[in-house]
C-alpha positions as CSV (number, residue, x, y, z in Angstrom):
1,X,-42.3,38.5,84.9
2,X,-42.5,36.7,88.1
3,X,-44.3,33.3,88.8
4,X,-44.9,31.6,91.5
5,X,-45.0,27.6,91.4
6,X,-47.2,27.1,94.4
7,X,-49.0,30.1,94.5
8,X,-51.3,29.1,97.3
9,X,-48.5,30.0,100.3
10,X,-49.4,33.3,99.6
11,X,-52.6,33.0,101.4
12,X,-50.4,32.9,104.2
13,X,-50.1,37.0,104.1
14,X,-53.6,37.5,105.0
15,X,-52.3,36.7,108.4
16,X,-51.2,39.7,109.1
17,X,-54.0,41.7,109.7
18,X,-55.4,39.2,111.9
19,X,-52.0,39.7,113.6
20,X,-52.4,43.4,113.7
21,X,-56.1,43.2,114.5
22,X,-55.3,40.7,117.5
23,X,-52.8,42.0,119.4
24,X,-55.0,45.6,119.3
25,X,-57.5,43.7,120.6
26,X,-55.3,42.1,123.7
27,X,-53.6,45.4,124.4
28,X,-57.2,46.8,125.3
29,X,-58.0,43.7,127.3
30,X,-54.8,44.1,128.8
31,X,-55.5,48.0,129.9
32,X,-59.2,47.2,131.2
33,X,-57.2,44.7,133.4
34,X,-54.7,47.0,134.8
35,X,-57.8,49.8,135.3
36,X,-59.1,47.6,138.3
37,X,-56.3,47.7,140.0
38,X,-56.1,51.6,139.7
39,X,-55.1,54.3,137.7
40,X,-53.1,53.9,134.3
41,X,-50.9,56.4,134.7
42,X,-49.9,55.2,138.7
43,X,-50.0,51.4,137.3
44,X,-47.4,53.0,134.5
45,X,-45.3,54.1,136.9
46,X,-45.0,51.1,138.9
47,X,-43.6,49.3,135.9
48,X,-40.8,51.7,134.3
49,X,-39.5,49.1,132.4
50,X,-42.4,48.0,130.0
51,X,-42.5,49.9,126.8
52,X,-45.8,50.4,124.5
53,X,-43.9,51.1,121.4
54,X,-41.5,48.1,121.2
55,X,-44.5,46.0,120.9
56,X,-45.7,47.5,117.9
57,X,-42.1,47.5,116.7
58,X,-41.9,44.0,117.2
59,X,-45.3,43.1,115.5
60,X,-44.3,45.2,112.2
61,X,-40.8,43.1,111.7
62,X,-42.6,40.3,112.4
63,X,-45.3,40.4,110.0
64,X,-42.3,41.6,107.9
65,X,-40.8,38.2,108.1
66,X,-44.1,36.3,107.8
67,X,-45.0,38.3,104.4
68,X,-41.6,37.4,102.6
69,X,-41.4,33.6,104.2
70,X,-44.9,33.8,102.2
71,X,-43.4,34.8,99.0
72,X,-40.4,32.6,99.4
73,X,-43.1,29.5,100.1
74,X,-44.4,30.2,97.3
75,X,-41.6,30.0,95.2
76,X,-41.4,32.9,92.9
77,X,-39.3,32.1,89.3
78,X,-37.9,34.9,87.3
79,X,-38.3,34.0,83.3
80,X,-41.6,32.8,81.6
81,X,-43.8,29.9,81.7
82,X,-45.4,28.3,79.3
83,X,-48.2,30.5,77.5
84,X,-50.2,30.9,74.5
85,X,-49.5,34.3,72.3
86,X,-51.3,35.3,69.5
87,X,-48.6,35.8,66.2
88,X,-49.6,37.1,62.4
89,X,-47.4,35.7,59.6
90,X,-47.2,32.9,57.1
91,X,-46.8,28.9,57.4
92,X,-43.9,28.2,55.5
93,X,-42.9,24.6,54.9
94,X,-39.2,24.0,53.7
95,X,-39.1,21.1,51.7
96,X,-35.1,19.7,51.7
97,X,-33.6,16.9,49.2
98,X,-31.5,14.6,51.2
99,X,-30.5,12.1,48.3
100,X,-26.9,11.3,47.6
101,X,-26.4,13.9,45.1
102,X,-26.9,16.9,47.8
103,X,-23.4,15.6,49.1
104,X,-21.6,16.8,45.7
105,X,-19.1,19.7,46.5
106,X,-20.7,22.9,44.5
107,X,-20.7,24.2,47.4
108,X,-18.5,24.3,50.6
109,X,-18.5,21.8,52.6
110,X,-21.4,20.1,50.3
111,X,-24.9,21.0,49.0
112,X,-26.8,19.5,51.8
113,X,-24.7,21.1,54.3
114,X,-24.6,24.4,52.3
115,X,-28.8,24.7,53.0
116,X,-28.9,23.5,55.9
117,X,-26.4,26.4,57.1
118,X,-28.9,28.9,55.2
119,X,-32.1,27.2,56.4
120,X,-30.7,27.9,59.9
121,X,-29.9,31.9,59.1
122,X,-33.7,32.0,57.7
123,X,-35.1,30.6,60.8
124,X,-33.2,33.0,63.2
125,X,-34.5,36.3,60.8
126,X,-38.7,34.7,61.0
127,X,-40.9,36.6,63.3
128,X,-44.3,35.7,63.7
129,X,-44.3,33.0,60.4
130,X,-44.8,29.1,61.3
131,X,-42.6,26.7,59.9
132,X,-42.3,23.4,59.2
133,X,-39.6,21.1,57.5
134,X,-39.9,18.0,55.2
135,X,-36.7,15.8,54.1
136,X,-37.3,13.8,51.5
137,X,-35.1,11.3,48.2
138,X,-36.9,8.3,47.0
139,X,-39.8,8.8,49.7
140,X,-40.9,12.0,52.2
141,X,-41.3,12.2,55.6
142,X,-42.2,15.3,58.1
143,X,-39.5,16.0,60.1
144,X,-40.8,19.2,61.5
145,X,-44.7,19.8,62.3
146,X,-45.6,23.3,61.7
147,X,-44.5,25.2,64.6
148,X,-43.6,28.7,65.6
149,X,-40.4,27.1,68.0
150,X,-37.5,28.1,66.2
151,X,-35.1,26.5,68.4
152,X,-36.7,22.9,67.5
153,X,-36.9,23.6,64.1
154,X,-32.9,24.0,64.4
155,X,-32.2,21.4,66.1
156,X,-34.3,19.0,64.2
157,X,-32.2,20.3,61.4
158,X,-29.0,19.9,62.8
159,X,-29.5,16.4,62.8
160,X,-30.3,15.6,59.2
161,X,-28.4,13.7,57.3
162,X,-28.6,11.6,53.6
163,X,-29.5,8.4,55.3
164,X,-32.5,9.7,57.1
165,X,-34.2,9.0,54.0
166,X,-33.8,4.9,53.4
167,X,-35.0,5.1,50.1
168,X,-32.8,6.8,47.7
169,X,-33.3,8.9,44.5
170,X,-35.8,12.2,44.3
171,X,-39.4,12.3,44.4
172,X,-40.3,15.8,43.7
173,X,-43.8,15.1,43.5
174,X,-44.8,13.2,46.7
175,X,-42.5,15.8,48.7
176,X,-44.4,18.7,47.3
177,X,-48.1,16.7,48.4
178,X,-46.9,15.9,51.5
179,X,-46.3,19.5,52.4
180,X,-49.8,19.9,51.1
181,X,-51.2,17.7,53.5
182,X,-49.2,19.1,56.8
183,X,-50.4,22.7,56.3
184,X,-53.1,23.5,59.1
185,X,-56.8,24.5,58.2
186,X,-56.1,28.2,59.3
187,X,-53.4,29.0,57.1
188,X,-55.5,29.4,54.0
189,X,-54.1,31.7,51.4
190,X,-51.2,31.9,53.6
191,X,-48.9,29.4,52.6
192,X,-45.3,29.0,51.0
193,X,-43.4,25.9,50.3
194,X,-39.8,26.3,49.7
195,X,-38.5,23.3,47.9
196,X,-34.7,22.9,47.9
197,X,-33.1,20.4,45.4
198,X,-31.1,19.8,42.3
199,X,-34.2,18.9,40.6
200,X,-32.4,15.9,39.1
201,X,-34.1,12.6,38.3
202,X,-37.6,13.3,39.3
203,X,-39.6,10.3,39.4
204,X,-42.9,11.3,39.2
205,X,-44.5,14.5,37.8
206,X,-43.2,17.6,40.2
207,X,-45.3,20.2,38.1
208,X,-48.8,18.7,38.4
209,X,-48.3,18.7,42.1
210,X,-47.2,22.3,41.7
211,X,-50.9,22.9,39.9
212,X,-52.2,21.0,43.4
213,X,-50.6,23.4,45.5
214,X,-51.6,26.7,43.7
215,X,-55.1,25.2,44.0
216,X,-55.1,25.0,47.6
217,X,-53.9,28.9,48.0
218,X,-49.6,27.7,49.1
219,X,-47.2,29.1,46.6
220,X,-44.0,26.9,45.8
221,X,-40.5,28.5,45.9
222,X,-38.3,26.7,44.2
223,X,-34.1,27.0,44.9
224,X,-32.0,25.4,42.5
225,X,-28.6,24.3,43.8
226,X,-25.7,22.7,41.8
227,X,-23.9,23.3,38.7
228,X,-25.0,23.3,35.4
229,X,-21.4,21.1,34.5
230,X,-22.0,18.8,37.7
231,X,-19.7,17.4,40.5
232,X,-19.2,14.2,41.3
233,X,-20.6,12.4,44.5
234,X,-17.9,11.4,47.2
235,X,-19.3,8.9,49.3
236,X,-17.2,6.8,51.7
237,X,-14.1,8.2,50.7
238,X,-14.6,6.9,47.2
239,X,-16.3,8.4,44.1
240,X,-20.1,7.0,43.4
241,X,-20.2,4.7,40.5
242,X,-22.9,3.8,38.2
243,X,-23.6,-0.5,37.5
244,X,-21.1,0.2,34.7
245,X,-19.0,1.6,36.9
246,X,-18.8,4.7,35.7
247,X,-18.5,8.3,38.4
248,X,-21.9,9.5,38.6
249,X,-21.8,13.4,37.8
250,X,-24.7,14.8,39.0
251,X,-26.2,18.1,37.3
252,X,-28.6,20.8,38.2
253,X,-31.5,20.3,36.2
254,X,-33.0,24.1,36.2
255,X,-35.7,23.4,33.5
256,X,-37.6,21.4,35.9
257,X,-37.1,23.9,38.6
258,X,-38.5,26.9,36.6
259,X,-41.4,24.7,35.1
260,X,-42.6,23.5,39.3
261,X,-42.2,27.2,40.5
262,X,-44.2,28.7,37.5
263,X,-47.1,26.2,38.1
264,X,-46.8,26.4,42.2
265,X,-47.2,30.5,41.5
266,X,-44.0,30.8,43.1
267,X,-40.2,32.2,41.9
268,X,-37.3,30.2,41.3
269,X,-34.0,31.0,42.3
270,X,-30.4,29.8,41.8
271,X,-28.5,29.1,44.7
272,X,-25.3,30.5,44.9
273,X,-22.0,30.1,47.6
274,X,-22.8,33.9,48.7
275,X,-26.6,34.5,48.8
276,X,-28.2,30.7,48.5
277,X,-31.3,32.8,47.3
278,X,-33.5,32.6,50.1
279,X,-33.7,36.0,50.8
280,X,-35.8,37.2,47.7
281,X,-37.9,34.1,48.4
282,X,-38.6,35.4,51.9
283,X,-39.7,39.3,50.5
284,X,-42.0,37.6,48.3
285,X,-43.7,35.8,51.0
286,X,-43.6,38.6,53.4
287,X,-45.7,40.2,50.9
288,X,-48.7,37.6,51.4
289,X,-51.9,37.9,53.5
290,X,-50.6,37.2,56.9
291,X,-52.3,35.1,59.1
292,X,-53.1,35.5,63.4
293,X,-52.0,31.6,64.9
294,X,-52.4,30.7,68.3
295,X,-48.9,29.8,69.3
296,X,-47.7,27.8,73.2
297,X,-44.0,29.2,73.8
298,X,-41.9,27.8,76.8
299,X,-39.5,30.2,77.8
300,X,-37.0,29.4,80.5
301,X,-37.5,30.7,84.6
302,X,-35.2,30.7,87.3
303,X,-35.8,30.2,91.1
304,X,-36.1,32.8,93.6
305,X,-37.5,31.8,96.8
306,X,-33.4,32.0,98.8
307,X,-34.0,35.3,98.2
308,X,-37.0,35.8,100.1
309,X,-36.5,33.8,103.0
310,X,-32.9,35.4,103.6
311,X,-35.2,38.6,103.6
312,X,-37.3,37.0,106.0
313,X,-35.0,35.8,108.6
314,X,-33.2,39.3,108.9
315,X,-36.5,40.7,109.7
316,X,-37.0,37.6,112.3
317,X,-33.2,38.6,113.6
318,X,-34.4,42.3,114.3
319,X,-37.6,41.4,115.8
320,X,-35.9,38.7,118.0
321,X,-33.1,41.3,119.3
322,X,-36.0,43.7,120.5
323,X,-37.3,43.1,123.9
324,X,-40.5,44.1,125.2
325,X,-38.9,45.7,127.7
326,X,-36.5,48.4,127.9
327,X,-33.7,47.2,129.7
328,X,-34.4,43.3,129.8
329,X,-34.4,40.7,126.4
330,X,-36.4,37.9,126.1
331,X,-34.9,34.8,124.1
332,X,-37.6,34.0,121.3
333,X,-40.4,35.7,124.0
334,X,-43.7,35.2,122.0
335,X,-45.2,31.9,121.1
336,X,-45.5,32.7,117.9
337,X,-41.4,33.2,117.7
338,X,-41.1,29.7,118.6
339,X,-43.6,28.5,115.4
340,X,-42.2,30.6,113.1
341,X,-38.0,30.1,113.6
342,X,-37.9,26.5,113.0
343,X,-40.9,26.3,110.4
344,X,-38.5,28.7,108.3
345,X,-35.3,26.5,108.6
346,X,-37.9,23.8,107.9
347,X,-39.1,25.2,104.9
348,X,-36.0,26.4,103.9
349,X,-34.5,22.6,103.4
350,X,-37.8,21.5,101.7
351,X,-37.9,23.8,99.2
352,X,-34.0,24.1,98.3
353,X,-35.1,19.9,97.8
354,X,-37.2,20.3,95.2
355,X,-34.7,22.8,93.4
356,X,-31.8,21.1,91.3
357,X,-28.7,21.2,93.0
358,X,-25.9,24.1,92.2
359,X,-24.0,21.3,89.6
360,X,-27.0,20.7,87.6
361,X,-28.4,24.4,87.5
362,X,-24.8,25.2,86.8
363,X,-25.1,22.5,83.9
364,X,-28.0,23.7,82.8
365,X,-27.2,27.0,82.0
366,X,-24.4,25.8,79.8
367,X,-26.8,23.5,78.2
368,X,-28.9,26.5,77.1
369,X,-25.9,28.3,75.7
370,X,-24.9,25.3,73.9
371,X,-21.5,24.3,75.8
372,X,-22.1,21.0,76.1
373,X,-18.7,20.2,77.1
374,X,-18.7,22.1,80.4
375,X,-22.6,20.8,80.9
376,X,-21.6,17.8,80.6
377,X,-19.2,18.4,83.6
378,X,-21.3,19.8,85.8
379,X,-24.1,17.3,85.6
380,X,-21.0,14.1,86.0
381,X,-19.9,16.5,89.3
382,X,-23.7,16.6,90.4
383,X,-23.4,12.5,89.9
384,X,-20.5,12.0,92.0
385,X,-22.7,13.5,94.7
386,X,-25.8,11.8,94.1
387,X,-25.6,8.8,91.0
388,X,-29.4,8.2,91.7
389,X,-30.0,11.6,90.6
390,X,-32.8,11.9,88.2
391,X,-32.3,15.1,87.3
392,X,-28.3,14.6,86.7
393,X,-29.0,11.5,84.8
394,X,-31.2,13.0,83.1
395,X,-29.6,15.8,82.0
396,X,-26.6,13.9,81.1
397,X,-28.3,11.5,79.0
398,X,-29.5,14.6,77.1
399,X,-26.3,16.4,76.5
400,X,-24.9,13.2,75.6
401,X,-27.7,13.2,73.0
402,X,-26.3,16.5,71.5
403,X,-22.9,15.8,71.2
404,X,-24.2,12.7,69.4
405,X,-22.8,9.9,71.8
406,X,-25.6,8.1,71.6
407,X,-24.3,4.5,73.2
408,X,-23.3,6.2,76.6
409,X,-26.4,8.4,76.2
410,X,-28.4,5.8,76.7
411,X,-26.6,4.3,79.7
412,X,-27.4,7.1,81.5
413,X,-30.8,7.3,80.8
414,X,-31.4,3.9,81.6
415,X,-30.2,5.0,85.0
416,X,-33.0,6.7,85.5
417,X,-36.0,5.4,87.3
418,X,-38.2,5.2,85.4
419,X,-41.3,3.8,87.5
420,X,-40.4,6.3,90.5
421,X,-40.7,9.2,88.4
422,X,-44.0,8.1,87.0
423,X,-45.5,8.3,90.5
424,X,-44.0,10.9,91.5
425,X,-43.8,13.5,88.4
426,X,-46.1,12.2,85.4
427,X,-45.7,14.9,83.2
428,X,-41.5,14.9,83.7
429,X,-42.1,11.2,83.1
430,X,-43.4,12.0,79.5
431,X,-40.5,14.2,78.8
432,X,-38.6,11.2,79.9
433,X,-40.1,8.6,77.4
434,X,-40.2,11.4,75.1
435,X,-36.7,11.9,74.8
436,X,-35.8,7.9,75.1
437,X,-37.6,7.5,72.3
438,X,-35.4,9.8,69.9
439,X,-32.2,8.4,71.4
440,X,-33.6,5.1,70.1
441,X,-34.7,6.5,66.8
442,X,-31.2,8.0,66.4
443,X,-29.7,4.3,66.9
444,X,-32.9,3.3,64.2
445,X,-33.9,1.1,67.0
446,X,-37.9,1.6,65.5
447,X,-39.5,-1.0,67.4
448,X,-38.4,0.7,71.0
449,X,-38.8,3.8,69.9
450,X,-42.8,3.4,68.9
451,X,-42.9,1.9,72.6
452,X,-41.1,5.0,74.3
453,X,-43.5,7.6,72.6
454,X,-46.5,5.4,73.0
455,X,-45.4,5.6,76.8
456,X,-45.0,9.2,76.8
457,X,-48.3,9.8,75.0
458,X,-50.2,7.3,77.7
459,X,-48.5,10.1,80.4
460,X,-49.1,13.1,78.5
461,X,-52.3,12.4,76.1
462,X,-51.7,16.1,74.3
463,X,-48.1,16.0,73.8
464,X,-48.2,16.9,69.8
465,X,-44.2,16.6,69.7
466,X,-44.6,12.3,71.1
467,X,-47.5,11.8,68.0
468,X,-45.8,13.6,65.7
469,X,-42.2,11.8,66.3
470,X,-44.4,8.2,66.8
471,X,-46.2,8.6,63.3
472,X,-43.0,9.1,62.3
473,X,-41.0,6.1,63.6
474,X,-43.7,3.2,62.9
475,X,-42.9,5.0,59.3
476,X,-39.4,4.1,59.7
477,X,-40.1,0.7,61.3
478,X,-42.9,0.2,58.3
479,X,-39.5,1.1,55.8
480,X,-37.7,-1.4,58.1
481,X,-39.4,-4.3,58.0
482,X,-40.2,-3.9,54.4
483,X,-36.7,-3.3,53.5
484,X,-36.0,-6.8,55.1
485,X,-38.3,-8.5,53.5
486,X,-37.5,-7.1,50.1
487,X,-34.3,-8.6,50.9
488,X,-35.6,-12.0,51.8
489,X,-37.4,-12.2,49.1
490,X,-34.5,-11.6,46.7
491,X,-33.1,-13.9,48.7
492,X,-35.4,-16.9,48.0
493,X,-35.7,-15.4,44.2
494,X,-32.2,-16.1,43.3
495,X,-32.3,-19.6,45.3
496,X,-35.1,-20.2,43.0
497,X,-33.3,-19.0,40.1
498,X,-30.4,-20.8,41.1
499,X,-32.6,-24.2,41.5
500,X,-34.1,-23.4,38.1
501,X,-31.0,-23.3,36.3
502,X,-29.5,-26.6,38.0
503,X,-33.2,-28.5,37.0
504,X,-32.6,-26.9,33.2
505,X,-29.4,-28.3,33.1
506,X,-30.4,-31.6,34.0
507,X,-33.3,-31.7,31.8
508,X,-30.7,-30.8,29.2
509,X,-28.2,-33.5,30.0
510,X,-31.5,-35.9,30.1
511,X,-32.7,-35.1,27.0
512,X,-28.6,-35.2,25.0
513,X,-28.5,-38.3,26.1
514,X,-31.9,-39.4,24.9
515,X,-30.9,-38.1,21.6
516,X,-27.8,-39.7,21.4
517,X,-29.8,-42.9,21.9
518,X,-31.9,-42.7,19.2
519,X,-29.1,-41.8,16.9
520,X,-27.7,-44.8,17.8
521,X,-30.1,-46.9,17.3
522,X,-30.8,-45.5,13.8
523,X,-28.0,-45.7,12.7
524,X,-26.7,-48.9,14.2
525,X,-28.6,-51.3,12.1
526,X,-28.2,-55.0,12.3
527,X,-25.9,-56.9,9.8
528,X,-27.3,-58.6,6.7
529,X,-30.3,-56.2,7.3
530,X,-32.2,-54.5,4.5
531,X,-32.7,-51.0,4.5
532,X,-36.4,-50.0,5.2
533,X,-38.8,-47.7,3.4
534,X,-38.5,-43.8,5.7
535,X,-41.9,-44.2,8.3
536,X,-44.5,-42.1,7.8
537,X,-45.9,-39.7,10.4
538,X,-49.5,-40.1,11.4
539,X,-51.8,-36.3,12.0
540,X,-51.7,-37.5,15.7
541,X,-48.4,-38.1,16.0
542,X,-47.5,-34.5,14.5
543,X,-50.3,-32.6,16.7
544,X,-48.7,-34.0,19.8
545,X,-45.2,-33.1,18.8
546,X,-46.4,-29.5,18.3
547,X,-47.7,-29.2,21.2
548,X,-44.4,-30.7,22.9
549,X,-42.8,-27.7,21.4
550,X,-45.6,-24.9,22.2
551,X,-45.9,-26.0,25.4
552,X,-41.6,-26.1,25.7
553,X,-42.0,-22.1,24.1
554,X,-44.1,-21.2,26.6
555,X,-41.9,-22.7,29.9
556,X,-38.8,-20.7,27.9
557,X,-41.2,-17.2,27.6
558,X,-42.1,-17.6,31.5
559,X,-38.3,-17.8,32.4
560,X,-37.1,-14.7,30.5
561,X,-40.0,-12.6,32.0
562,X,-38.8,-13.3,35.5
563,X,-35.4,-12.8,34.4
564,X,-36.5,-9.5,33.2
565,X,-38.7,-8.6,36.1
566,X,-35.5,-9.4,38.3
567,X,-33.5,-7.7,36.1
568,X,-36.0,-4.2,36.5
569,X,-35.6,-4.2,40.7
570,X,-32.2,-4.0,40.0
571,X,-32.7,-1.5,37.4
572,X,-34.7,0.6,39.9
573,X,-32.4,0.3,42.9
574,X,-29.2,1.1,41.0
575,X,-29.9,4.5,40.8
576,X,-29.3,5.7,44.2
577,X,-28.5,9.5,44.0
């Protein structure tokens, strides 16, 4: 399909039967002209060399060249734009554990690796269905809104690692409601979640939320993966150890699997190194009422416009080499001529400004085909030429990105001008904020991030990508500050334990040596003394000395229940797999 990026050149075109219409109407005045001086066919034959046809020749190779310098004005692109296309199918959320125990080795290379290699076969097999993705351990996030781009959803996945959770451990529960709650209103009674975990050490109750989601019409898949015996968990080139210091085997706990499936109306499956069980999981959903969704797919174009205006000029070449005359040539004879040759050159140079030069579309296309190595060339070469470049730092930046070289990433995009390209390109300035801001999420750089989408969103209000990646990242700032003040506050916890302990040893010493008075002055009587009669203790005297020692009972109770409450953060942060 061809489109044209400035479609209103083509107006241009109507022209030509103004041209046509005009020079009928000047050859008529031209032979009422020659009629007063005599007869047309003695006036004729006074002038051999003037020819009637060449002029219509002429006219029809120009307006030749004026239709195609049209088409090439208007720059015609081969490919797609972006468009909205109606699709049936299902909205299928994966939900994907990303706690320490996905990196034991039941599988090759590990678990986590393992699904995300047969996530990315299920996403190239969809057509039509919506999906989404969800990461979650010790907390969930949404890492994928529901979408029907496929090539997001892979590389959103490609980037998922076990630290893009902070929190570690395996809320079942909270990942299965927070699919709930990114489902979209029109997908009723069409929804699947696909949960994929070893189901070990759920922390909340993963089977009522099952019963939520079978309420709400979205049946929950369940895929077990691990072994029954359990692997260890290498992290760090060492084995994971418990407090005691013991290697943490982690197992697949099945019986939790098959309980959340049964309650979600769903079918659990075993994951194995061959079929990882997705595949009867997808049947099943296939087999529920599919939905129509409104979806906006970009699909790449290519310019054409060279084309056209070469077209153009060889019509301008053959109208220029015939004469009006038979036997005599006229160098660029008709007014007209004279406007048209160097508007096309003109035009020629301003357009082939706008496109990217030959390094960066060269680039581009190995972008697309993921050869990032030779993209990466092409764009540096298109650098050397021009290093103000937007589009070649831009680019740059972004393959970068993908190979994960993230520090020189961003020194190219901070080459870029920033407050140029908001004047001049508002909606490539958004992409431009839009894509800062997940280089500074991938350097957890939270804080810049928020302001890079925040940015893009003030450019581009509807850009659902920028508010879904922002919600996101003042999550992960939220988890950021609060982690550091968890820390702090540890921090001053054990300075006040430590101060604690120093004051209760000093009270100790204080009070020894009080005792060790009084013994000595009981039993250091003076010589030639007589022993006394034992003194008695008055009710008063015994009421205040109990209350000494209730009131000593209760300092000692309040000490060992912030010992324990110390003792249960550390409980609760030792588990980390």
């Amino acid at each position: 399909m061809i489109h044209f990026a400035q479609a209103q050149y083509l107006f241009l075109i109507f022209l030509i039967p103004v041209m046509f219409i005009g020079y009928a109407i000047a050859r008529r005045i031209r032979r009422k002209r020659i009629a007063r001086f005599g007869e047309p066919a003695l006036v004729q034959g006074l002038t051999p060399t003037v020819s009637n046809r060449k002029g219509w020749v002429k006219l029809v190779f120009l307006s030749l060249a004026l239709f195609f310098f049209s088409i090439g004005m208007a720059r015609p692109q081969l490919g797609a734009i972006l468009k909205e296309k109606e699709i049936n199918g299902a909205e299928i959320m994966i939900v994907l554990d990303v706690s320490n125990s996905m990196l034991a080795e039941d599988y090759s290379p590990n678990r986590l690796e393992r699904a995300k290699l047969a996530i990315s076969k299920l996403v190239d097999e969809l057509q039509g269905d919506r999906i989404g993705l969800i990461i979650f351990a010790g907390q969930s996030f949404v890492q994928l809104p529901i979408t029907s781009d496929y090539v997001s959803a892979k590389i959103f996945l490609n980037s998922i690692t076990t630290e893009s959770v902070p929190v570690q451990g395996t809320a079942l529960g909270e990942a299965l409601r927070t699919a709930l709650r990114s489902f979209t209103s029109e997908s009723e009674n069409s929804r699947a979640v696909i949960l994929i975990t070893d189901g070990e050490n759920h922390e909340d109750d993963p089977v009522e939320a099952a019963k939520d989601a079978a309420t709400v019409g979205a049946r929950v898949f369940c895929v077990g993966v691990g072994s029954l015996e359990g692997k260890p968990i290498p992290m760090n080139g060492e084995l994971l150890k418990d407090k005691n210091g013991d290697i943490v085997v982690t197992r697949l706990d099945e019986q939790t699997l098959r309980e959340v499936a049964k309650a979600g109306n769903g079918l659990y499956v075993r994951a194995a190194n061959a079929e990882f069980g997705l595949n009867p999981i997808i049947e099943d959903i296939k087999d529920m009422e599919a939905k129509r969704f409104t979806s906006v797919v970009f699909e790449e174009y290519d310019e054409q416009y060279m084309y056209f205006f070469a077209i153009a000029l060889f019509f301008l070449l053959l109208e220029f080499l015939i004469s009006n005359t038979r036997n005599n040539r006229t160098l660029f004879g008709s007014p007209l001529k004279c406007l048209l040759v160097p508007l096309l050159l003109c035009a020629t140079l301003s357009v082939s400004a706008q496109d990217d030069k030959h390094e960066v579309r060269s680039g581009n296309r190995f972008f697309k085909k993921g050869e990032y190595d030779k993209a990466l060339v092409d764009f540096q070469k298109g650098l050397l030429k021009d290093s103000l470049s937007v589009n070649s730092n831009f680019n740059t930046a972004n393959t970068l990105y993908c190979m994960e070289n993230y520090i020189d990433a961003q020194t190219y995009m901070d080459a870029v001008a920033a407050d140029s390209l908001k004047k001049h390109s508002p909606a490539k300035a958004s992409d431009y904020f839009f894509n800062k801001g997940n280089l500074s999420l991938k350097q957890k750089n939270y804080q810049q991030a928020v302001e890079d989408y925040k940015e893009s969103l003030r450019l581009s209000p509807d850009n659902f990508d920028a508010k879904s990646n922002l919600a996101y990242a003042q999550k992960m700032l939220q988890n950021q500050q609060q982690t550091q003040q968890n820390q702090q506050n540890q921090q001053d916890q054990q300075d006040q334990q430590q101060d604690n302990q120093q004051n209760d040893k000093e009270e100790d010493n204080q009070n020894q040596n009080q005792d060790k008075n009084q013994n000595q002055e009981q039993h250091s009587p003076e010589e030639n003394s007589q022993p006394e009669s034992e003194p008695k203790i008055t009710p008063q005297t015994a009421n205040q000395m109990l209350q000494a020692i209730q009131d000593k009972e209760k300092e000692t109770q309040e000490k060992v229940k912030k010992a324990k409450a110390i003792e249960e953060k550390k409980k609760k942060k030792e588990k980390n797999w």
